[in-house]
MDTraj code that builds the backbone (N, CA, C; nanometers):
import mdtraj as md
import numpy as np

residues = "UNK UNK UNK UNK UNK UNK UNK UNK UNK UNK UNK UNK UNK UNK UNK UNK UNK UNK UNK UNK UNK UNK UNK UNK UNK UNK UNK UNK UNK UNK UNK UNK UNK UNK UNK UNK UNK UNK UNK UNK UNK UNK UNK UNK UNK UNK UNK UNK UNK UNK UNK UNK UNK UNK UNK UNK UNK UNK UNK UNK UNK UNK UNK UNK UNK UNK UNK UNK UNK UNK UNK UNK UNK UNK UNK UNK UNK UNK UNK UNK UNK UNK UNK UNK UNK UNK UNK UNK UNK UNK UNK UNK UNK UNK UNK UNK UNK UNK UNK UNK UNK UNK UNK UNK UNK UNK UNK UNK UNK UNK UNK UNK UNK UNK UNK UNK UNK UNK UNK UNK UNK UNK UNK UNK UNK UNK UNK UNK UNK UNK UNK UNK UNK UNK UNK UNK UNK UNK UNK UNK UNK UNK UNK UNK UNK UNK UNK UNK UNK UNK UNK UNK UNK UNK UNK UNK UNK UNK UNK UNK UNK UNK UNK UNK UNK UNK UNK UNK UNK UNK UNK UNK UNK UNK UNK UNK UNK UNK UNK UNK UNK UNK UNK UNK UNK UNK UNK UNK UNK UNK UNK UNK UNK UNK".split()
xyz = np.array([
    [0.4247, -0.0112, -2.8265],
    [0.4136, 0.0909, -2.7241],
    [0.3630, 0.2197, -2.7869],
    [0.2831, 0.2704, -2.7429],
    [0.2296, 0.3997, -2.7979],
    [0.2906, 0.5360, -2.7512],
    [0.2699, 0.6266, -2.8484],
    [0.3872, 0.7732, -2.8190],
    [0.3091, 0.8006, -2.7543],
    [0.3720, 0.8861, -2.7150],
    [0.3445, 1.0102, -2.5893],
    [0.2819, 1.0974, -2.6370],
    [0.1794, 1.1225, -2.6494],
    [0.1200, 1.2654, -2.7579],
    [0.1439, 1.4076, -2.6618],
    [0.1838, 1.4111, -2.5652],
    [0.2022, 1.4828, -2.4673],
    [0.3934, 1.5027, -2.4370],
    [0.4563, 1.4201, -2.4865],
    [0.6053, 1.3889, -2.5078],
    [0.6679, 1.5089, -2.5651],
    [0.8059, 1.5873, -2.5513],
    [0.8621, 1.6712, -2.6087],
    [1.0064, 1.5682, -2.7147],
    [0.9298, 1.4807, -2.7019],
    [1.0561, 1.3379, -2.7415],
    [1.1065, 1.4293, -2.9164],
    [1.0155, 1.4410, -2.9734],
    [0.9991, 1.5220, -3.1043],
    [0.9750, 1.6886, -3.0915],
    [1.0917, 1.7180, -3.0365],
    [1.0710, 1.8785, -3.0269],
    [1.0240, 1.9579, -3.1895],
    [1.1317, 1.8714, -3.2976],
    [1.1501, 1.9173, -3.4349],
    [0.9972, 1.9395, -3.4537],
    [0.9487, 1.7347, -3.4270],
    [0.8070, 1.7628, -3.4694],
    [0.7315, 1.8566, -3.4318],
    [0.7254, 1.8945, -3.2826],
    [0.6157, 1.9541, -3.2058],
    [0.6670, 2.0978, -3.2589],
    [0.7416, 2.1333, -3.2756],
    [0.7704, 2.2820, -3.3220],
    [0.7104, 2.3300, -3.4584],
    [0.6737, 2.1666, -3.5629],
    [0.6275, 2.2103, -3.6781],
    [0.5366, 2.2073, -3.6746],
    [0.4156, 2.1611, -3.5774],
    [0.2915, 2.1440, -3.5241],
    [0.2226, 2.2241, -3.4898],
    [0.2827, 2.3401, -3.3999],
    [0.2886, 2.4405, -3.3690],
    [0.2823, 2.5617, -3.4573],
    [0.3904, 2.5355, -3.5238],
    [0.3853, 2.6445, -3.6408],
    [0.2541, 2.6674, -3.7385],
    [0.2424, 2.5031, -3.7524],
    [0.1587, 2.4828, -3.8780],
    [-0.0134, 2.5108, -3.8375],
    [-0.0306, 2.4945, -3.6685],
    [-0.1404, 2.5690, -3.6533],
    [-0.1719, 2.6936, -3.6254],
    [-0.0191, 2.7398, -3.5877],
    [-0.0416, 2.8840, -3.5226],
    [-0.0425, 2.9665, -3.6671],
    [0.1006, 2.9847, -3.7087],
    [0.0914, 3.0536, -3.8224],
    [0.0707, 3.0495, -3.9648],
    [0.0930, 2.9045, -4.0257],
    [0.0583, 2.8842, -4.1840],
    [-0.0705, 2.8456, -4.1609],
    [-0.1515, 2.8377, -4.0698],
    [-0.2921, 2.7515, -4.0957],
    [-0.3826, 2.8567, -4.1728],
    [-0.3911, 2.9416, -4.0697],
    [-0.4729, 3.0665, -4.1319],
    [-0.5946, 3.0462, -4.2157],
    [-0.6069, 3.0321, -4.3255],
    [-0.7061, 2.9801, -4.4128],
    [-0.6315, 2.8683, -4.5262],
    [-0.5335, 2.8100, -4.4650],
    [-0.4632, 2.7239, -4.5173],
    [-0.5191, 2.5756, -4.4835],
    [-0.5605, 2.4781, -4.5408],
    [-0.6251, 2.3736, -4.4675],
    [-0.5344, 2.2423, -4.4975],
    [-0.4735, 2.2681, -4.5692],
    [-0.3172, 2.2068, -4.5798],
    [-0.2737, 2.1523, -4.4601],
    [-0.2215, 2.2585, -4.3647],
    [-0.1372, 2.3019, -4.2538],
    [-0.2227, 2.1885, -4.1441],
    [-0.3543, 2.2198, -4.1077],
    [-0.4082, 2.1038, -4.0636],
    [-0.4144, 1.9619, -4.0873],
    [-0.4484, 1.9875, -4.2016],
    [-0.3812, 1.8028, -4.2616],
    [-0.2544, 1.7637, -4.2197],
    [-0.1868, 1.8867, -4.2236],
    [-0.0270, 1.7908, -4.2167],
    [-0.0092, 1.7285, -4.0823],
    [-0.0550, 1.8493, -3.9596],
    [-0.0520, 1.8002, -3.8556],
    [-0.1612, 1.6493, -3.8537],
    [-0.2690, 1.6586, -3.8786],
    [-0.3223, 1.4965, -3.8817],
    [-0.2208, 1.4073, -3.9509],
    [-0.1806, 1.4133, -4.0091],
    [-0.1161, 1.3000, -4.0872],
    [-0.0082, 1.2559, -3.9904],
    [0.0910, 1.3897, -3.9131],
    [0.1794, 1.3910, -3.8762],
    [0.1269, 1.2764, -3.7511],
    [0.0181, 1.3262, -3.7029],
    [-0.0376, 1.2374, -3.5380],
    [-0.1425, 1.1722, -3.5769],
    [-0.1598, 1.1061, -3.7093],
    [-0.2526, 0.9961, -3.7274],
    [-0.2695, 0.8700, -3.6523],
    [-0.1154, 0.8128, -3.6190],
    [-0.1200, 0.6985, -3.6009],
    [-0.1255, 0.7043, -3.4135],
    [-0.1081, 0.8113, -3.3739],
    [-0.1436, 0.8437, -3.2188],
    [-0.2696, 0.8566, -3.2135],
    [-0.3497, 0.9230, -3.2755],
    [-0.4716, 0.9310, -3.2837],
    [-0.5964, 0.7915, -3.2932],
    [-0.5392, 0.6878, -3.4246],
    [-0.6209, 0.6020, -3.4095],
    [-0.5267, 0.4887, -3.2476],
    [-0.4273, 0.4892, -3.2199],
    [-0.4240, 0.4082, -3.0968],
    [-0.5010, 0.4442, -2.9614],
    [-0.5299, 0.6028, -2.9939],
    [-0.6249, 0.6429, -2.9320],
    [-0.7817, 0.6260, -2.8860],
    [-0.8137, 0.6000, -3.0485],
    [-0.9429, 0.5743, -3.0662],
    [-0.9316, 0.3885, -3.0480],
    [-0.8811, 0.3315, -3.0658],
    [-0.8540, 0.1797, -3.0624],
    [-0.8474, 0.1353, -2.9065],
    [-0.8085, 0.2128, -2.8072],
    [-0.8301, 0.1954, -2.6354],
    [-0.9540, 0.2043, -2.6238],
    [-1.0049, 0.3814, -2.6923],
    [-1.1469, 0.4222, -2.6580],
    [-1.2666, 0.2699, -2.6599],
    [-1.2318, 0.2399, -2.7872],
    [-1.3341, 0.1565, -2.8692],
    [-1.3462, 0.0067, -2.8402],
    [-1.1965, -0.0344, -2.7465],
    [-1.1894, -0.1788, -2.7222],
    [-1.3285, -0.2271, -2.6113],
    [-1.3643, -0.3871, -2.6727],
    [-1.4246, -0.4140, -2.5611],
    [-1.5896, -0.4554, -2.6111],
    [-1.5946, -0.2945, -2.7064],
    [-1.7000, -0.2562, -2.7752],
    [-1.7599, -0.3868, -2.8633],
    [-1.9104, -0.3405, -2.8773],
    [-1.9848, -0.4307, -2.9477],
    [-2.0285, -0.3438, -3.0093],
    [-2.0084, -0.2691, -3.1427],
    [-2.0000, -0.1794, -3.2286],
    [-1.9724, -0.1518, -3.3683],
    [-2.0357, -0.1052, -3.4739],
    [-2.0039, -0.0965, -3.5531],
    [-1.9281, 0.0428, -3.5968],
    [-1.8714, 0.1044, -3.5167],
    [-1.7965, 0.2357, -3.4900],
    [-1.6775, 0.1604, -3.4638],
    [-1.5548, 0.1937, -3.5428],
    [-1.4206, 0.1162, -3.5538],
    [-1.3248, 0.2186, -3.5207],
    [-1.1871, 0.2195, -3.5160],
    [-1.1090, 0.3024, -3.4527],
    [-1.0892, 0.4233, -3.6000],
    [-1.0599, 0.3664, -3.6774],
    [-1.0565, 0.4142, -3.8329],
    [-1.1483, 0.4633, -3.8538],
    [-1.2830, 0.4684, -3.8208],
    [-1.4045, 0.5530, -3.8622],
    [-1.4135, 0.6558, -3.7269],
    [-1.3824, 0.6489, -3.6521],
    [-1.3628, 0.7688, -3.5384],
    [-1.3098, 0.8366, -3.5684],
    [-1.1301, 0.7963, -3.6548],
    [-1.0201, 0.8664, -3.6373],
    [-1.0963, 0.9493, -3.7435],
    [-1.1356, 0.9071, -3.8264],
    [-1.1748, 1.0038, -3.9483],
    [-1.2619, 1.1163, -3.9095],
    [-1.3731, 1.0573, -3.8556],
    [-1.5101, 1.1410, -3.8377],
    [-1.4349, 1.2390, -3.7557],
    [-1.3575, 1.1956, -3.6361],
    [-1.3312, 1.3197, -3.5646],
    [-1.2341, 1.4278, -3.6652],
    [-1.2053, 1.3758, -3.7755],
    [-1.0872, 1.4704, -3.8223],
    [-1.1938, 1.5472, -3.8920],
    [-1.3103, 1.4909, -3.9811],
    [-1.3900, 1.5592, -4.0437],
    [-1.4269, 1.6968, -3.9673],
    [-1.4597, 1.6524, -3.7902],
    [-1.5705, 1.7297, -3.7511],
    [-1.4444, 1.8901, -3.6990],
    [-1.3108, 1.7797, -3.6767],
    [-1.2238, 1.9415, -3.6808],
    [-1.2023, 2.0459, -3.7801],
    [-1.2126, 1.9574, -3.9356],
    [-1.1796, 2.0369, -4.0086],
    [-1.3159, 2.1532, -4.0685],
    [-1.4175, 2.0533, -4.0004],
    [-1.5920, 2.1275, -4.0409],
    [-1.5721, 2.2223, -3.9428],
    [-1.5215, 2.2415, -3.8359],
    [-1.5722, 2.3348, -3.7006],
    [-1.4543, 2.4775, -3.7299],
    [-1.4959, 2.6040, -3.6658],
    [-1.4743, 2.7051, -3.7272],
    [-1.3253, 2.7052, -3.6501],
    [-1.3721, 2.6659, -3.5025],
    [-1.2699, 2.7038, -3.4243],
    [-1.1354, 2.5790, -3.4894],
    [-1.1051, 2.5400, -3.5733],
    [-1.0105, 2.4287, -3.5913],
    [-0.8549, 2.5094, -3.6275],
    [-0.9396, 2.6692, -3.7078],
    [-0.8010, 2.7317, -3.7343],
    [-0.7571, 2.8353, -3.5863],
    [-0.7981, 2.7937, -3.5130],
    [-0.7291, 2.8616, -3.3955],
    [-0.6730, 2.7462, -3.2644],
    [-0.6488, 2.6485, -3.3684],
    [-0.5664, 2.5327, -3.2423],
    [-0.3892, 2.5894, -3.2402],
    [-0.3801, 2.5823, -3.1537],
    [-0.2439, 2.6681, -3.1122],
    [-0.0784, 2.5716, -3.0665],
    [-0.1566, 2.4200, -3.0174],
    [-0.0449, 2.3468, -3.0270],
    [-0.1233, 2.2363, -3.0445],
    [0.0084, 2.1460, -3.0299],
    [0.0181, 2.0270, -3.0089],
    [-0.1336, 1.9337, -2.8924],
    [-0.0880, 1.9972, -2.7531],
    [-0.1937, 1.9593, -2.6240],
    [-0.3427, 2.0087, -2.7255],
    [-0.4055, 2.1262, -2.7096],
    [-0.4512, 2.1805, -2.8163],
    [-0.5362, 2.1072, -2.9337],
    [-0.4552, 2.0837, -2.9822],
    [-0.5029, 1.9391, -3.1122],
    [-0.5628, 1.8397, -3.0502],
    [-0.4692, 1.8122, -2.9120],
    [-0.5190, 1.6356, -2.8389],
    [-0.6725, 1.6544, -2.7612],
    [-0.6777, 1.7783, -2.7129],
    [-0.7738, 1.8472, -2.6446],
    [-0.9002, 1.8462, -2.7482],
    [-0.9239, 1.9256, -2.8485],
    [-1.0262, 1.8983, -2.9271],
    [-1.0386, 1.8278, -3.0404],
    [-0.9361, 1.7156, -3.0418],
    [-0.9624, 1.5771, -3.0930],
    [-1.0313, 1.5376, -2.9945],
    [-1.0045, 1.5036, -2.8930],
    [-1.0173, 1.4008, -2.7574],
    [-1.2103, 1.4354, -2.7598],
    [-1.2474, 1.5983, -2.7926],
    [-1.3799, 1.6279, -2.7462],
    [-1.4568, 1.5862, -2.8513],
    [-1.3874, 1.5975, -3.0202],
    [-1.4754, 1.5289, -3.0925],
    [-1.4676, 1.3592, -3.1060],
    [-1.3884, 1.2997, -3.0628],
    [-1.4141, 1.2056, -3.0104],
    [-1.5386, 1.1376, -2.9404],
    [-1.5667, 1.2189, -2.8401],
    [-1.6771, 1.2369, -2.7400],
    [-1.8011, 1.2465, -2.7982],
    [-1.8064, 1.3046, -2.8709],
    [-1.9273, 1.3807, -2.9193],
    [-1.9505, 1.2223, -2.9992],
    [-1.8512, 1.2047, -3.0766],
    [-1.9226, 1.1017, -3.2247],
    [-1.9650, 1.0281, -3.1046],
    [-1.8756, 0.9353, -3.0254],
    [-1.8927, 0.8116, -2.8945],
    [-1.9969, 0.8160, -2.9006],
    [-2.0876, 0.9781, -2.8247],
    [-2.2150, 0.9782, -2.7792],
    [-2.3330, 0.9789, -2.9271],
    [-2.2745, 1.0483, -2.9424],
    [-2.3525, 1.0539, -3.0980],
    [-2.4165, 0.9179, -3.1651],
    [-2.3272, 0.8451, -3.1306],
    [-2.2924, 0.7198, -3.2062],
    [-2.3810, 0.5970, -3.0692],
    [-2.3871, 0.6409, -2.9389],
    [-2.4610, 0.5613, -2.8503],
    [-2.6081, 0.6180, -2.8859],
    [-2.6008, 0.7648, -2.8785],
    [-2.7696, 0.7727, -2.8584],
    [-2.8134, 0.7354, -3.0028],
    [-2.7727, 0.7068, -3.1108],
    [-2.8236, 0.6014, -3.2072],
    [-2.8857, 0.4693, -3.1555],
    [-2.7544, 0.4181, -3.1163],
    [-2.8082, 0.2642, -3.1084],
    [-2.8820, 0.2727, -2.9547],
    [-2.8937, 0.3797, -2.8727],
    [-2.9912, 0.3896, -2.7917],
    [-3.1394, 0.4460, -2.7951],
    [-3.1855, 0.4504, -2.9286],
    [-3.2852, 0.5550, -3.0053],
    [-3.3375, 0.3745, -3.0514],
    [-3.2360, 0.3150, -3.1107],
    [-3.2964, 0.1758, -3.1732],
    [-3.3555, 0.1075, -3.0547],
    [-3.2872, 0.0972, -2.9520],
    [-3.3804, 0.0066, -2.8355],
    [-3.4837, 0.0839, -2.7629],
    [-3.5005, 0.1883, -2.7862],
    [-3.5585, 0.3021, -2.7028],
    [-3.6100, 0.2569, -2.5660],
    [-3.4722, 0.2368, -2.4624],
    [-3.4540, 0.1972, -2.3166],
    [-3.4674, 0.3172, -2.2500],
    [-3.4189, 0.3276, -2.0908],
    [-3.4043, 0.4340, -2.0413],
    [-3.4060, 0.3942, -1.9146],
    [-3.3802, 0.4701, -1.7687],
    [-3.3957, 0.4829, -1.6732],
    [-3.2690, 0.5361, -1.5983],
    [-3.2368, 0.5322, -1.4881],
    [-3.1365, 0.5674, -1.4262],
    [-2.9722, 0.4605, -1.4478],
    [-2.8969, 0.5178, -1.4813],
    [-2.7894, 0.4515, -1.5212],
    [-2.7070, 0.5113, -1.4103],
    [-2.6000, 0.3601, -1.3681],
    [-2.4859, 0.4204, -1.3115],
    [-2.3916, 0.4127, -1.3560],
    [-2.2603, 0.4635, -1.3957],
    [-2.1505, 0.4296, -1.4623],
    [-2.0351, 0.4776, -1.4273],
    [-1.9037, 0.3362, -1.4560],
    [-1.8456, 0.3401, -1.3052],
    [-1.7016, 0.3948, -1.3826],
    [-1.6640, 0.5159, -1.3546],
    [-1.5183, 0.5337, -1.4130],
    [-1.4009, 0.5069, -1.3365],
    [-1.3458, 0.4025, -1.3686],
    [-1.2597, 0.3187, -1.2862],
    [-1.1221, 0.4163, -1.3123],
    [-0.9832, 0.3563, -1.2363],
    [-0.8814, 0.4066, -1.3043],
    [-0.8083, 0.3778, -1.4199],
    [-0.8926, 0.2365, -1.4480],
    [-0.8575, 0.2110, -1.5989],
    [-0.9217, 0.2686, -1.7211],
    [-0.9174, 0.4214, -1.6714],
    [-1.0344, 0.5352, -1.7599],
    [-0.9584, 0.4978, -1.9120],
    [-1.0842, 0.4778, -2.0264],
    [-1.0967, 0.4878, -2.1505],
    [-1.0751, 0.3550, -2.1517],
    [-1.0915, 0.1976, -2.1089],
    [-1.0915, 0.0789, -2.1161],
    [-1.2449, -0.0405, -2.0937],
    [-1.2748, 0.1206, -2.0277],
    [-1.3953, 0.0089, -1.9616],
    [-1.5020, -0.0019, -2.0835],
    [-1.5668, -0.0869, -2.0813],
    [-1.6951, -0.0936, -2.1943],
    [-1.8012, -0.0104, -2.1087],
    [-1.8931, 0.0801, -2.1993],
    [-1.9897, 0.1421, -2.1495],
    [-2.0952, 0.0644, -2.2640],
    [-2.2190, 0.1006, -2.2062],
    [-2.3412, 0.0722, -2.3217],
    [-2.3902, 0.2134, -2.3430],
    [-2.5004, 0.2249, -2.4349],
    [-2.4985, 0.3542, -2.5310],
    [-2.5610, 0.4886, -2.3841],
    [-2.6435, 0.3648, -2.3353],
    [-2.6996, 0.4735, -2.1801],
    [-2.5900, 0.5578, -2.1168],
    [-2.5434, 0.4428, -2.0649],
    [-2.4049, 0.5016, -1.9914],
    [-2.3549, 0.6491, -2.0258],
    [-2.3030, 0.6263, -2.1959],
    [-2.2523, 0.6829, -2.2632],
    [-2.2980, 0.8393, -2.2494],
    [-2.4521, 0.8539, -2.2352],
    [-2.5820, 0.9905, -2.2535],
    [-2.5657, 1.0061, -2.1256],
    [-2.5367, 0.8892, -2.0247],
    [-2.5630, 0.9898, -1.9016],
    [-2.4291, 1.0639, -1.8519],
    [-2.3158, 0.9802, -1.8847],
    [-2.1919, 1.0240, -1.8757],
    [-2.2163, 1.1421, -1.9780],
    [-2.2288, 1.1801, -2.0977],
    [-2.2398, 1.2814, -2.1266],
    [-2.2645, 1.4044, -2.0429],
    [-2.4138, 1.4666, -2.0434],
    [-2.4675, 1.5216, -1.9609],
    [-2.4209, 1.5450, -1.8563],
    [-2.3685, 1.4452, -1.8086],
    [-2.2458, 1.4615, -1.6720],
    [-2.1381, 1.5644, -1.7209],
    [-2.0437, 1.5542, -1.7645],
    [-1.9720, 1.6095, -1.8436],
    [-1.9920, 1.7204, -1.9008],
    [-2.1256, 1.7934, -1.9227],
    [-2.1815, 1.8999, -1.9791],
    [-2.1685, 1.9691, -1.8723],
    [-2.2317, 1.9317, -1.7421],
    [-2.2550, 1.9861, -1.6503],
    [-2.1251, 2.0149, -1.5720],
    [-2.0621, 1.9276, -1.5589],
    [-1.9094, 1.9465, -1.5106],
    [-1.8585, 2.0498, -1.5729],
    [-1.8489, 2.0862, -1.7021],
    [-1.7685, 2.1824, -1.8208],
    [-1.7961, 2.3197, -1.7764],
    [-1.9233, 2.3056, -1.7341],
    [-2.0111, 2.4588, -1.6411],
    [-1.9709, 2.4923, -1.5079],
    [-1.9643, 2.3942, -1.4646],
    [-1.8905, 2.4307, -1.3055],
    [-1.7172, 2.4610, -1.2778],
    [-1.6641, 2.3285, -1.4062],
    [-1.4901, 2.3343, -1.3778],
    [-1.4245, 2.2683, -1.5578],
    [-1.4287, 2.3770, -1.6283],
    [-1.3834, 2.3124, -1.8007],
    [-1.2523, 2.2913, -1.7339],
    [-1.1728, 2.2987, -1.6375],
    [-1.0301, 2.2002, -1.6603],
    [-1.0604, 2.0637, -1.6125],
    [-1.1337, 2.0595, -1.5337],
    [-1.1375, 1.8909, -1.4374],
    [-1.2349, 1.8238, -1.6068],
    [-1.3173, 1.8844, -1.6595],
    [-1.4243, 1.8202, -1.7919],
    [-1.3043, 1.7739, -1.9027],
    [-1.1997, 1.8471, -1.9067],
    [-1.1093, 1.8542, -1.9896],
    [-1.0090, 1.7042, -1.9823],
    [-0.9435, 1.7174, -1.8220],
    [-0.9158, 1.6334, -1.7926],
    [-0.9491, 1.4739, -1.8296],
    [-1.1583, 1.4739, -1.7808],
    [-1.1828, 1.3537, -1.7818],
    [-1.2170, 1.2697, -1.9322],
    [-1.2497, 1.4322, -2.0226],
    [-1.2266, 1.3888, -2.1732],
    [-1.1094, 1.3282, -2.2088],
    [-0.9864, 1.3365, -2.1600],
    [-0.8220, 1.3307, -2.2067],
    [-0.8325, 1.2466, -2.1551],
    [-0.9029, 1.1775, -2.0281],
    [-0.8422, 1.0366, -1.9696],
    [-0.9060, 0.9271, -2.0050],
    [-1.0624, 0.9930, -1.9806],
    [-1.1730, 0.8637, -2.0253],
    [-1.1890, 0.8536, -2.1882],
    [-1.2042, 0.9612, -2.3025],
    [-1.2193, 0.9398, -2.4191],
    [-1.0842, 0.9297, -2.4835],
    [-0.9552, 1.0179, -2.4696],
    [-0.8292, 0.9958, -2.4855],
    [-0.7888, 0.8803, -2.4824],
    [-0.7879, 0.8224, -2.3287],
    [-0.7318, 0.7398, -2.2840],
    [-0.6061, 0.7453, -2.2683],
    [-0.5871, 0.8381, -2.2464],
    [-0.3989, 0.9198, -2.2028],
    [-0.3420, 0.8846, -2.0548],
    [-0.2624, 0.8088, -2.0254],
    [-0.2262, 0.7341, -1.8679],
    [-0.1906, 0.9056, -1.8136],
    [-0.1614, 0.9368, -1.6274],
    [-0.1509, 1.0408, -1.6081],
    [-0.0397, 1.1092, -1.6416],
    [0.0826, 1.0523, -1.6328],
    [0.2134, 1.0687, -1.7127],
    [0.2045, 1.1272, -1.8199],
    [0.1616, 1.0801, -1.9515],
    [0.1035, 1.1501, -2.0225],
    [0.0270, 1.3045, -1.9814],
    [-0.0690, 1.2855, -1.9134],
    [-0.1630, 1.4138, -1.9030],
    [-0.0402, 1.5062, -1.8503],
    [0.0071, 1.4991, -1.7464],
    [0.1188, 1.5301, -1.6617],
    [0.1492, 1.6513, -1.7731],
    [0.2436, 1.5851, -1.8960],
    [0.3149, 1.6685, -1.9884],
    [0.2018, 1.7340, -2.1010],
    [0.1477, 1.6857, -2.1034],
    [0.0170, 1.7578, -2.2195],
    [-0.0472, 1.8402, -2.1492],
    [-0.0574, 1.8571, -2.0434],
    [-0.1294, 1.9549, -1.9641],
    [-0.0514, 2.0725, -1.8385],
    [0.0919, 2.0259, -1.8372],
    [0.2151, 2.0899, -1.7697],
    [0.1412, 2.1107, -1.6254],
    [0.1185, 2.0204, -1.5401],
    [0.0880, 2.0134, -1.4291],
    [0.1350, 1.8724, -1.3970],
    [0.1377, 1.8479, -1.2942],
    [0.1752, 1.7359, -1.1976],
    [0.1244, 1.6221, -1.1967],
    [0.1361, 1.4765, -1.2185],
    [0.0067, 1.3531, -1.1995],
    [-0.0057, 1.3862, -1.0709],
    [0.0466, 1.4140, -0.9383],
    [-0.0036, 1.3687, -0.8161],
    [-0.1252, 1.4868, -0.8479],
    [-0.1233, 1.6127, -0.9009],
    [-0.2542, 1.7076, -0.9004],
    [-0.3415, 1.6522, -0.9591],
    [-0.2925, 1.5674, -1.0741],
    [-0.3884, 1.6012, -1.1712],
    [-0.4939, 1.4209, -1.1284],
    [-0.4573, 1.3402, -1.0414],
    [-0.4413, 1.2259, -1.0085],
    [-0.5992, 1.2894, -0.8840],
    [-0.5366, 1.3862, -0.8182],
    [-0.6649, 1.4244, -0.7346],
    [-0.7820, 1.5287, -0.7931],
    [-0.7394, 1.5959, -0.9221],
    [-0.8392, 1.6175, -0.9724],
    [-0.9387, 1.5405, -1.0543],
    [-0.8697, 1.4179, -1.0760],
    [-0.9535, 1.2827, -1.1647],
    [-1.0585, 1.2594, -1.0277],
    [-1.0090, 1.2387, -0.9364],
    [-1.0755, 1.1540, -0.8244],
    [-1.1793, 1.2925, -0.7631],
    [-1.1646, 1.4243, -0.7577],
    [-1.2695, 1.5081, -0.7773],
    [-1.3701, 1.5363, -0.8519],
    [-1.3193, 1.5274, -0.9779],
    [-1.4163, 1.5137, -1.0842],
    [-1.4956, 1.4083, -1.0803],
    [-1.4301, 1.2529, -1.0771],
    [-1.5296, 1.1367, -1.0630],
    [-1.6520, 1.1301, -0.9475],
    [-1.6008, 1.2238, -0.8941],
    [-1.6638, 1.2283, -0.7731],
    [-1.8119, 1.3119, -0.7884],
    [-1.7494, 1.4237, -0.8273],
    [-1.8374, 1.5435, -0.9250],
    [-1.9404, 1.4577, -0.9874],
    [-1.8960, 1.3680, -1.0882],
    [-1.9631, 1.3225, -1.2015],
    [-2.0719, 1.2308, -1.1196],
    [-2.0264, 1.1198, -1.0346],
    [-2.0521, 1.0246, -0.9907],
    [-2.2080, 1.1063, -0.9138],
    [-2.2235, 1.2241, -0.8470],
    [-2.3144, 1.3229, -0.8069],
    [-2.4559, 1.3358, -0.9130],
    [-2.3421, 1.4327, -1.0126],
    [-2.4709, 1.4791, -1.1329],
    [-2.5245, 1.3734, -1.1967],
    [-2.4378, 1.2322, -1.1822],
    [-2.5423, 1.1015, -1.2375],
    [-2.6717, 1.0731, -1.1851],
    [-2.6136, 1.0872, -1.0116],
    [-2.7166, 1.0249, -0.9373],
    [-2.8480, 1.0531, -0.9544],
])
top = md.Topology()
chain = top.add_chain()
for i, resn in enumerate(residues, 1):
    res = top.add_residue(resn, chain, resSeq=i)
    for name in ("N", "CA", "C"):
        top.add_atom(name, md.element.get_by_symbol(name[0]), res)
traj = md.Trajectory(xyz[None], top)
């Protein structure tokens, strides 16, 4: 069964999580590690939903990494403030490699045309192909411009793969809200594809 990355089950933990980004991080890069280490193994069950299904040479273990690389490369990494926070721009570099990592092997077939792609409620399960992946992007870009909480959301559900329960507590709002902002956003998205 996988933790709750959104759970107060570990207050001790989440309090040292907290600390360690708010105040020892500073130019401390320590403090970040610890928290990865601390939510490693949430992280790759994370990336292991994302990735199932897949016909890929992108593994849950080379996500978990790359995305840790690209937090610890990015400036904004010493201003993560919690726990949600961490899951939030993990969840986006996540995204990025995903796509990163499709428009590769979509550069090798050099395909194209109108893609539809269907985000079910079994968000972060479904297999996409690398298209999908670019147009769902772009979708998502565009969403981030109109509404960064609903973009936020569909990063945490579709690349996360966080059930709403989860989101519920990682995001301190409600599933029945956050349940009709999925189904707005898809809706949103399902638009800027067309």
């Amino acid at each position: 069964m996988r933790q709750n990355p959104g759970k107060d089950a570990g207050d001790g933990v989440d309090q040292d999580i907290t600390q360690w980004l708010r105040g020892d991080s500073g130019d401390n890069p320590e403090a970040l590690s610890r928290v990865f280490t601390v939510l490693y193994d949430e992280l790759k069950q994370l990336a292991n939903a994302r990735l199932r299904g897949q016909d890929s040479t992108l593994t849950p273990t080379a996500l978990v990494n790359e995305a840790w690389l690209r937090l610890c490369g990015h400036e904004g990494a010493w201003s993560l403030e919690n726990r949600k926070h961490f899951f939030a721009s993990a969840a986006q570099a996540m995204r990025w490699i995903v796509v990163d990592h499709a428009r590769r092997r979509q550069a090798e077939r050099r395909g194209g045309a109108v893609v539809m792609v269907a985000l079910d409620d079994d968000a972060g399960l479904t297999e996409m192909r690398p298209e999908e992946l670019l147009a769902l992007d772009g979708a998502l870009d565009a969403l981030g411009r109109l509404d960064p909480a609903r973009r936020e959301l569909v990063e945490l559900r579709y690349f996360a793969g966080l059930e709403f329960d989860e989101l519920a507590v990682l995001l301190g709002r409600s599933s029945r809200t956050l349940k009709r902002d999925w189904a707005a956003a898809r809706a949103v998205l399902y638009a800027l594809m067309a």
